[in-house]
Kinemage of the C-alpha trace (Angstrom):
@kinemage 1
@onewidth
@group {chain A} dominant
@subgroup {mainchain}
@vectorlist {calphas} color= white
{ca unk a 1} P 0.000 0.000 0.000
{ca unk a 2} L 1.457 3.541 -1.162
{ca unk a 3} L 1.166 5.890 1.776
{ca unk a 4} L 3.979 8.030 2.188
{ca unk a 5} L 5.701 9.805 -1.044
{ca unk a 6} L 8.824 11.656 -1.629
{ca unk a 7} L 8.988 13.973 -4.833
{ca unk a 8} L 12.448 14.840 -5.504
{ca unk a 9} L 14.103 17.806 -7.257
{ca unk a 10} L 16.855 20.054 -7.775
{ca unk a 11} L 16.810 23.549 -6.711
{ca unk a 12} L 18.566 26.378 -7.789
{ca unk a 13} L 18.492 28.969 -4.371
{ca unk a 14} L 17.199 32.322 -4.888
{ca unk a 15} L 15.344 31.474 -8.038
{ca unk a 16} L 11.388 30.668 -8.295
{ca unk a 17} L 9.635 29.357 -11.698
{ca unk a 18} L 7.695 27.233 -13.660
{ca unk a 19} L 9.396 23.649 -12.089
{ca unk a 20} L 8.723 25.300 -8.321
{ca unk a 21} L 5.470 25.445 -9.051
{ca unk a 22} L 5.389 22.239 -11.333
{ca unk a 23} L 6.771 20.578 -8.331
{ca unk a 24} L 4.240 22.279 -5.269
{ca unk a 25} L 1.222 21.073 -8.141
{ca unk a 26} L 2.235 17.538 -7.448
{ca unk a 27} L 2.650 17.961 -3.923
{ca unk a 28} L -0.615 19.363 -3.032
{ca unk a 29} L -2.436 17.218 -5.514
{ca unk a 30} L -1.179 14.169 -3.962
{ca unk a 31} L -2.486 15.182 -0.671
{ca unk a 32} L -5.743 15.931 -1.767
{ca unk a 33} L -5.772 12.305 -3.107
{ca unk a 34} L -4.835 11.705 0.410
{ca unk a 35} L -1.498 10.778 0.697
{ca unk a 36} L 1.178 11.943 2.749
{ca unk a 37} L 3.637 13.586 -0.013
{ca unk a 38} L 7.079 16.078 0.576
{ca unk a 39} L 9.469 17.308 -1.423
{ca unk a 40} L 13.286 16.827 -0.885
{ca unk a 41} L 15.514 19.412 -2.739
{ca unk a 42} L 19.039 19.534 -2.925
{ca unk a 43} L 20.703 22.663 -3.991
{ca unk a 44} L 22.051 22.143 -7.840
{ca unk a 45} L 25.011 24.083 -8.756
{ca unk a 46} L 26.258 23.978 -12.495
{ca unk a 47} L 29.269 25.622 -12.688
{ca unk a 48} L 32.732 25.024 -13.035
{ca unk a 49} L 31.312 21.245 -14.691
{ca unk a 50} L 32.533 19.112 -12.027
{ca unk a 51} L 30.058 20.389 -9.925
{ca unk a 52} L 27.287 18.685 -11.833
{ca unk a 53} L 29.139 15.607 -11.056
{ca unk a 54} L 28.830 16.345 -7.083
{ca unk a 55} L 25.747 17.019 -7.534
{ca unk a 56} L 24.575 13.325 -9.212
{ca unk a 57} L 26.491 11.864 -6.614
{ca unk a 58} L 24.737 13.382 -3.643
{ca unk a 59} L 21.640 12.341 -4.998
{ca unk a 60} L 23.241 8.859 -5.586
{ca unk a 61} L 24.298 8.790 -1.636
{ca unk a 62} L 20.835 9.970 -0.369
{ca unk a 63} L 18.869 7.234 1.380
{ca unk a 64} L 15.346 7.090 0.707
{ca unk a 65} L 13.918 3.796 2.065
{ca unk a 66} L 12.850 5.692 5.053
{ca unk a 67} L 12.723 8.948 6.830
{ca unk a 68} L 12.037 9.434 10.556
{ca unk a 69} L 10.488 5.823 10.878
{ca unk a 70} L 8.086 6.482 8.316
{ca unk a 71} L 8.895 4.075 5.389
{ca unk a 72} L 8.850 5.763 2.222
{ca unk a 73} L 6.600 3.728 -0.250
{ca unk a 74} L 7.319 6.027 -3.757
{ca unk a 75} L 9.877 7.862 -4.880
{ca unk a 76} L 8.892 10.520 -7.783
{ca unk a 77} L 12.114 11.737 -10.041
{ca unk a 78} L 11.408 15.013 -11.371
{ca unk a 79} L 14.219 16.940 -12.501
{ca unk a 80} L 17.810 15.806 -13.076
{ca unk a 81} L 20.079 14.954 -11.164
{ca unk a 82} L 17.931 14.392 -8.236
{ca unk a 83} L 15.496 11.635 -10.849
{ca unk a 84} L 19.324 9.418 -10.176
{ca unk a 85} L 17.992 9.118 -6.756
{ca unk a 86} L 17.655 4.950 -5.653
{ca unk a 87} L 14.811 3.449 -4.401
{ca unk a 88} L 12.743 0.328 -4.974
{ca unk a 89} L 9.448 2.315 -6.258
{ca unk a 90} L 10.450 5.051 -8.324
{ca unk a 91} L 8.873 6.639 -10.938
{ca unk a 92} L 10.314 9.123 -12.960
{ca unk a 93} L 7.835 12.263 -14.027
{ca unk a 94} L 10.944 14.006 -16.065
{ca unk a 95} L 10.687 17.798 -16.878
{ca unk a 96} L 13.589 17.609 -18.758
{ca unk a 97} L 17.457 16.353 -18.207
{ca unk a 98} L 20.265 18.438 -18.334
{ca unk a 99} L 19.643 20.547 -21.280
{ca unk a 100} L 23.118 21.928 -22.047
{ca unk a 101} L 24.200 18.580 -22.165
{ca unk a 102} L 21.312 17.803 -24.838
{ca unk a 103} L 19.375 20.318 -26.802
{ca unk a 104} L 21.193 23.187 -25.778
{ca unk a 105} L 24.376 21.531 -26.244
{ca unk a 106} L 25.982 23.785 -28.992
{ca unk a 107} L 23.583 26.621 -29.065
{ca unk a 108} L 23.402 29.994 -27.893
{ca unk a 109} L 22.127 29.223 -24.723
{ca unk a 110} L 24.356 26.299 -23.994
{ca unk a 111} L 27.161 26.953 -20.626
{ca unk a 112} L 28.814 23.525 -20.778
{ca unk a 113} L 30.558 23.115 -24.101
{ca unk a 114} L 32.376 26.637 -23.977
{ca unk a 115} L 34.108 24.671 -20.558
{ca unk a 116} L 37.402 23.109 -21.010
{ca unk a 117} L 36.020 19.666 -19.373
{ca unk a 118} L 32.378 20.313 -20.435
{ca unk a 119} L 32.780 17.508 -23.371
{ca unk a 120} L 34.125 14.303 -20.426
{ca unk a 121} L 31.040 16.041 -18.343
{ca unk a 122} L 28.421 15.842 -21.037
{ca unk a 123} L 29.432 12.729 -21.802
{ca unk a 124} L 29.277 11.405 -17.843
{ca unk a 125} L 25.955 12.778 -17.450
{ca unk a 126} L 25.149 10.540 -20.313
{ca unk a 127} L 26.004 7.658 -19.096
{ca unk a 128} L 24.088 8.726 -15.805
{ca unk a 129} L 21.073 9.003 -17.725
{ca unk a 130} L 21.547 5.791 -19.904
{ca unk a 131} L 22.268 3.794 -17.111
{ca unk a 132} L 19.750 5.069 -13.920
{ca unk a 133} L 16.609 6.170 -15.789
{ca unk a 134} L 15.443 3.044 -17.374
{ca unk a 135} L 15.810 1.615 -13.573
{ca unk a 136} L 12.539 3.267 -12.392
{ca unk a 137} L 9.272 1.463 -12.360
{ca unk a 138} L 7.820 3.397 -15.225
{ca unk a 139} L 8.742 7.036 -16.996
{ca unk a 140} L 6.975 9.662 -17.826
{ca unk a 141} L 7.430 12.960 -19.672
{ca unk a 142} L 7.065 16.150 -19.012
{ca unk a 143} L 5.511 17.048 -22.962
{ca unk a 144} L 5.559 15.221 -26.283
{ca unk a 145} L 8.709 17.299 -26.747
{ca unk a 146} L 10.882 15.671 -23.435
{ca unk a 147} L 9.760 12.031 -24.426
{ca unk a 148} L 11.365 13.119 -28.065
{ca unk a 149} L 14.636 13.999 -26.322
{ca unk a 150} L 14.715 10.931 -24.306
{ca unk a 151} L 14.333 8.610 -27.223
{ca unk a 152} L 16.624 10.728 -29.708
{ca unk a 153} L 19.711 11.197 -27.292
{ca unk a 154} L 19.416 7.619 -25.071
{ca unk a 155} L 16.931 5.798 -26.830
{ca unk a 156} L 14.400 5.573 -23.968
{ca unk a 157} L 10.996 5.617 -24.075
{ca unk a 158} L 8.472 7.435 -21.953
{ca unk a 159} L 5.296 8.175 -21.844
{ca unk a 160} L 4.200 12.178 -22.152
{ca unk a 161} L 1.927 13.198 -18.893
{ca unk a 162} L 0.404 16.720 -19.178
{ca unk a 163} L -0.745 18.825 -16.185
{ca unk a 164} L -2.603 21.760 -15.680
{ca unk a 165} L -0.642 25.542 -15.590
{ca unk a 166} L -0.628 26.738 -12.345
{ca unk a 167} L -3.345 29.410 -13.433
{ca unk a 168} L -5.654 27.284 -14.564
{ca unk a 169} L -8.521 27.368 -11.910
{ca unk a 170} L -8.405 31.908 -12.129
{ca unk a 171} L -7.537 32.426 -16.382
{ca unk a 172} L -10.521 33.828 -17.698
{ca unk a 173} L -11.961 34.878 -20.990
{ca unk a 174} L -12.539 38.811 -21.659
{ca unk a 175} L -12.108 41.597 -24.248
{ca unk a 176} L -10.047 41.763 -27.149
{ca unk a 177} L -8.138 44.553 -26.438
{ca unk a 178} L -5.343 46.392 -28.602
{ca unk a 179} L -2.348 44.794 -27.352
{ca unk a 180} L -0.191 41.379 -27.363
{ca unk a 181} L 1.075 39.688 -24.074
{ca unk a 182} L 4.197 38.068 -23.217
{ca unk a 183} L 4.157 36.387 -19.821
{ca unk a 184} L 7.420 35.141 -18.860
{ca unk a 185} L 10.892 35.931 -17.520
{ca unk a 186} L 12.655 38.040 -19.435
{ca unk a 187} L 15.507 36.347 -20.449
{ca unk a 188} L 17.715 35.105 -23.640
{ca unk a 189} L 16.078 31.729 -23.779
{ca unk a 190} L 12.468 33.241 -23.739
{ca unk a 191} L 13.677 35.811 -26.905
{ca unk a 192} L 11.736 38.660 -25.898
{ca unk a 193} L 14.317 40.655 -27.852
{ca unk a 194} L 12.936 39.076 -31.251
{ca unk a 195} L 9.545 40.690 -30.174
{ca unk a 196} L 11.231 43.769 -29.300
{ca unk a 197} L 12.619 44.096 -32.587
{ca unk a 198} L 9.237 42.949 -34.210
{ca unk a 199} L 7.718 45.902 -32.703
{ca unk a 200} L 9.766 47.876 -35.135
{ca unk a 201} L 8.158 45.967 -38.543
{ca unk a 202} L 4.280 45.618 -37.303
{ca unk a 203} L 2.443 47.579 -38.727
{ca unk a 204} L -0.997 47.971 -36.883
{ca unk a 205} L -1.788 50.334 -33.621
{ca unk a 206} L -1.219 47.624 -31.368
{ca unk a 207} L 1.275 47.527 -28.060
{ca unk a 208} L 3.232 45.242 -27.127
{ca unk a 209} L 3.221 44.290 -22.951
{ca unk a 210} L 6.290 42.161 -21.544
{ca unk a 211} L 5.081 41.180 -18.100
{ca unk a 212} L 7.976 39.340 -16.339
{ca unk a 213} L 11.188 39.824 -13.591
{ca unk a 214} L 13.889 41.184 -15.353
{ca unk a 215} L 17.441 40.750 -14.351
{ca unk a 216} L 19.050 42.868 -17.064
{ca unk a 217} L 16.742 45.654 -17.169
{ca unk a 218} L 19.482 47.951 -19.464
{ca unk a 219} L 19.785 45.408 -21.834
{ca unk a 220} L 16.060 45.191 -22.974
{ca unk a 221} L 15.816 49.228 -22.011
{ca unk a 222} L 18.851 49.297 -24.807
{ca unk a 223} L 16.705 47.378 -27.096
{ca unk a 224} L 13.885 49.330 -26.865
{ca unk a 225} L 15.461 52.687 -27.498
{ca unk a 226} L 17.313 51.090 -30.479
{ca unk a 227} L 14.538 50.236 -32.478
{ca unk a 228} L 12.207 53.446 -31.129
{ca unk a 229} L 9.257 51.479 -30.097
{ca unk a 230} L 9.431 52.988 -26.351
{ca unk a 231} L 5.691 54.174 -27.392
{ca unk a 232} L 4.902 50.393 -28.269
{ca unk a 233} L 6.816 47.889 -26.080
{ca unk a 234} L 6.584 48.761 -22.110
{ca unk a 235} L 8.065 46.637 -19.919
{ca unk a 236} L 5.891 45.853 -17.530
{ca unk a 237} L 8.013 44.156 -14.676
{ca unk a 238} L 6.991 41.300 -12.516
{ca unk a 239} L 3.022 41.668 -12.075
{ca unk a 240} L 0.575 40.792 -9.230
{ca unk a 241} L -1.448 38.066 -9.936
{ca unk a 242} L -5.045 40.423 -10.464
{ca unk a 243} L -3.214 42.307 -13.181
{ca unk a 244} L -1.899 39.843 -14.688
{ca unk a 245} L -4.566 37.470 -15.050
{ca unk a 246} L -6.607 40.795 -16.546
{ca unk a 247} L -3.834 40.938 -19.323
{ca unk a 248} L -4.488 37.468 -20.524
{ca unk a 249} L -8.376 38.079 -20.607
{ca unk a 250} L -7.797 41.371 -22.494
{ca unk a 251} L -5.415 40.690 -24.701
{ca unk a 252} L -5.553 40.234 -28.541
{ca unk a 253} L -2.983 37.266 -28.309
{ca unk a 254} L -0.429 35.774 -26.077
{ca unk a 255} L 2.852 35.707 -27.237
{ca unk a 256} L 5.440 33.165 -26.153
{ca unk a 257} L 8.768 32.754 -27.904
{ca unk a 258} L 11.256 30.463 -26.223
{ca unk a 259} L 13.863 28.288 -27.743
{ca unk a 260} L 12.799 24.651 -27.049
{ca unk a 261} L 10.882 24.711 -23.887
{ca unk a 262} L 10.070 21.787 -22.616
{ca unk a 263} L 6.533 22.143 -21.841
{ca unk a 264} L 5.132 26.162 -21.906
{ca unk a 265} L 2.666 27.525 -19.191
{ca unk a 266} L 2.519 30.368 -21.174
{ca unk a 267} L 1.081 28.702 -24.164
{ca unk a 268} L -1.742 26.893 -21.964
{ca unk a 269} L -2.661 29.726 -20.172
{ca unk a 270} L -3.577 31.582 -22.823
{ca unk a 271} L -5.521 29.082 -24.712
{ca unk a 272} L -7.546 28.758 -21.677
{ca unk a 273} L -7.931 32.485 -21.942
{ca unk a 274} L -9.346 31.260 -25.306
{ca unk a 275} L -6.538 34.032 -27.261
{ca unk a 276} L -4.813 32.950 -30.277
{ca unk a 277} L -0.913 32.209 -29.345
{ca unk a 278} L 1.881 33.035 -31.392
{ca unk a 279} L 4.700 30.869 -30.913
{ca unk a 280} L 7.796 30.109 -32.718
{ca unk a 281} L 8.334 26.710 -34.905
{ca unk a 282} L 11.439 25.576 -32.773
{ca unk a 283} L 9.647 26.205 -29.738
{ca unk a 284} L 9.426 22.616 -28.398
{ca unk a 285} L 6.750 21.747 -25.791
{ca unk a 286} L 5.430 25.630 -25.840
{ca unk a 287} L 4.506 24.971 -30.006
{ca unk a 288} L 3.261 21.317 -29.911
{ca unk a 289} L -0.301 22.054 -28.499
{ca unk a 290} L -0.689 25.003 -31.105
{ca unk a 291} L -2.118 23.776 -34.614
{ca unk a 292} L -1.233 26.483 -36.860
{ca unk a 293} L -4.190 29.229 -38.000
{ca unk a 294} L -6.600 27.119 -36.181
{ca unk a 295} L -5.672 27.827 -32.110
{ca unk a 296} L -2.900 30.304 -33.166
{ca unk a 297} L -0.335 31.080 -35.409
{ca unk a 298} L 2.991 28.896 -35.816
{ca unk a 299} L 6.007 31.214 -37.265
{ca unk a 300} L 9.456 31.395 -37.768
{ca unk a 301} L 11.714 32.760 -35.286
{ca unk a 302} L 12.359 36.107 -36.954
{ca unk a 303} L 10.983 39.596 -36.306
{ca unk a 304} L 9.321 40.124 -39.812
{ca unk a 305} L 7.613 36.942 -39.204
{ca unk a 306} L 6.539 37.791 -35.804
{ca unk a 307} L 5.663 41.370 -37.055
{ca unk a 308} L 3.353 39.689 -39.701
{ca unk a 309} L 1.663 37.444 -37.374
{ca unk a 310} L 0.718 40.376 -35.603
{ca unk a 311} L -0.794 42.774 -38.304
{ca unk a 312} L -2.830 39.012 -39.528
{ca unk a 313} L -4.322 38.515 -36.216
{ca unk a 314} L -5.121 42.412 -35.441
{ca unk a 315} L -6.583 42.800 -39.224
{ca unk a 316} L -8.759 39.656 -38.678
{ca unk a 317} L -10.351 40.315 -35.094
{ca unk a 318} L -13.253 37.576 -35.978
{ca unk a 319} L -10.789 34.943 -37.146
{ca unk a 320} L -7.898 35.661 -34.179
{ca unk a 321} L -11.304 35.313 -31.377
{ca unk a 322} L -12.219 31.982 -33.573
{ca unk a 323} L -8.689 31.119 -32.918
{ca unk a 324} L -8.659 31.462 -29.252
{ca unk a 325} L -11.907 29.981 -28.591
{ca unk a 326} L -10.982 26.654 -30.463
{ca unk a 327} L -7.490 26.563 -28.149
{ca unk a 328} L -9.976 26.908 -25.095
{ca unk a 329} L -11.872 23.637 -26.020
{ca unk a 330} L -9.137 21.908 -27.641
{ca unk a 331} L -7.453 22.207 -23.838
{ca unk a 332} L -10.510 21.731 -22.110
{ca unk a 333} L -10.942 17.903 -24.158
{ca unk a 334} L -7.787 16.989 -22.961
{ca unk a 335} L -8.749 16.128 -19.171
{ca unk a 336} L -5.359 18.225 -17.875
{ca unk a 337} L -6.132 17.477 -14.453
{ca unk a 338} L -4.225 16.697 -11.120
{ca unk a 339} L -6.205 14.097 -10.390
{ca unk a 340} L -5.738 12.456 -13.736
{ca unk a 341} L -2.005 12.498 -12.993
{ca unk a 342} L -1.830 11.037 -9.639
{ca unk a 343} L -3.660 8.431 -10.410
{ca unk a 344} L -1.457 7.683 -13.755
{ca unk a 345} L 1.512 7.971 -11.569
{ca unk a 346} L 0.382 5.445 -8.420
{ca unk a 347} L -1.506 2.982 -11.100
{ca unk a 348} L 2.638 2.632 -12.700
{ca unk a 349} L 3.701 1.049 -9.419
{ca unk a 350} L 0.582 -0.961 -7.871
């Protein structure tokens, strides 16, 4: 009998996101089901390389079979390298492995392969992955896009598990106002700077809101002033949740942007706000639930593309609110419930 569960993560200190919240989701849903469910977190620290190595073995070292006298009947892996974790029932839930040592690995956003040992690391975490993962009872995937990883880079299969965004029980449906939204940290990997420049090309009397913490303020400031759209673009800053739940109800569109997420709040959220999305065609899990020009519009990662996608949606008001009502039901047919998960997850080990 499953009683008492341990999720188990990674946590960067100081920072707060889309896996914190991923993470609480599971936690609290569990204990509505009526089990007795807490997270364990070790801190996860990246750099110099070897560090990542400390890291896997910490988790590798950690004892699990019982805490305090309570036995601990389920282990749940969610992020690496604290999914390396042993115990007898474990099932893996990944949101996504290492990513500079896979999809990242040689792009812009990749910090391990610029590292004089970053090649002998990628490789070791690898082998980590190759050899631990397959040891759980069953795996799961964060998206369509995560399973894809696992079986391209270790030939692994999984099984994808969606879950409700955390603003799924308060998104709400409301005007179509005269501006786009993009909800997210401001950051390289989301490429709000794309937008930014898109601002320059579009063509229709529309701004442009980018709602989101912001750790390099000047930077984006910079951007703004170089392409003179500081009377279209405002950023808006990190956002209480009232506001910000009005700016996805009065929006035109959501716009969300990021080099292969792994699965994409941002995107749900506003379908559920029934807008059209505009995401970018190497977007990974924040692009697979979007069918282009039917819940939103699929486009290249350039600023004249984005810029066009813009002026289509804001010159065709009737087909852009089709748009966003079809993402509403396509989301609501999918049951993306809590409940649905938990029971996925204990049914893989009874």
């Amino acid at each position: 009998m499953i009683r008492n569960i341990v999720i188990c993560t990674a946590q960067v200190p100081f920072t707060t996101g889309g896996a914190e919240l991923h993470v609480e989701g599971l936690r609290r849903a569990f204990v509505e089901e009526g089990y007795n469910a807490e997270v364990v977190a070790l801190p996860f620290k990246w750099y110099p390389p070897h560090q990542i190595m400390k890291s896997a073995l910490a988790w590798r070292l950690l004892d699990l079979s019982e805490a305090n006298g309570k036995k601990i009947d389920l282990v749940v892996g969610m992020k690496f390298p604290a999914y390396l974790a042993e115990h007898e029932r474990k099932v893996l839930w990944i949101m996504h492995q290492h990513r500079s040592a896979y999809n990242l690995w040689g792009t812009d956003f990749d910090d391990l392969s610029t590292q004089p040992d970053g090649p002998r690391v990628r490789e070791w975490i690898h082998h980590c992955d190759n050899q631990f993962i397959p040891k759980a009872r069953k795996v799961f995937a964060n998206s369509q896009t995560v399973a894809d990883r696992l079986l391209r880079f270790n030939n692994i299969a999984s099984e994808p598990l969606y879950h409700p965004p955390p603003r799924a029980g308060f998104i709400r449906t409301g005007a179509q106002g005269d501006f786009v939204l993009y909800p997210s940290r401001v950051e390289a990997q989301k490429r709000q700077e794309l937008l930014i420049e898109a601002a320059h090309l579009v063509k229709s009397p529309i701004k442009i809101i980018l709602a989101g913490s912001c750790a390099n303020q000047k930077h984006y400031e910079g951007l703004i002033e170089k392409y003179d759209v500081g009377d279209k673009v405002q950023l808006a800053g990190f956002l209480d949740e009232p506001t910000l739940q009005d700016l996805y109800a009065n929006a035109l569109a959501i716009c969300y942007l990021p080099f292969d997420e792994d699965y994409g709040y941002v995107t749900l959220e506003g379908m559920l706000a029934a807008k059209p999305v505009i995401v970018a065609a190497d977007g990974g899990g924040a692009t697979e639930l979007v069918d282009h020009r039917e819940t939103g519009l699929v486009v290249t990662p350039a600023p004249q593309a984005i810029a066009e996608a813009i002026d289509e949606l804001h010159g065709n008001r009737e087909q852009a609110s089709k748009m966003g009502t079809r993402g509403r039901n396509k989301l609501e047919s999918m049951n993306l419930t809590w409940k649905h998960v938990v029971e996925k997850i204990i049914s893989a080990v009874e």
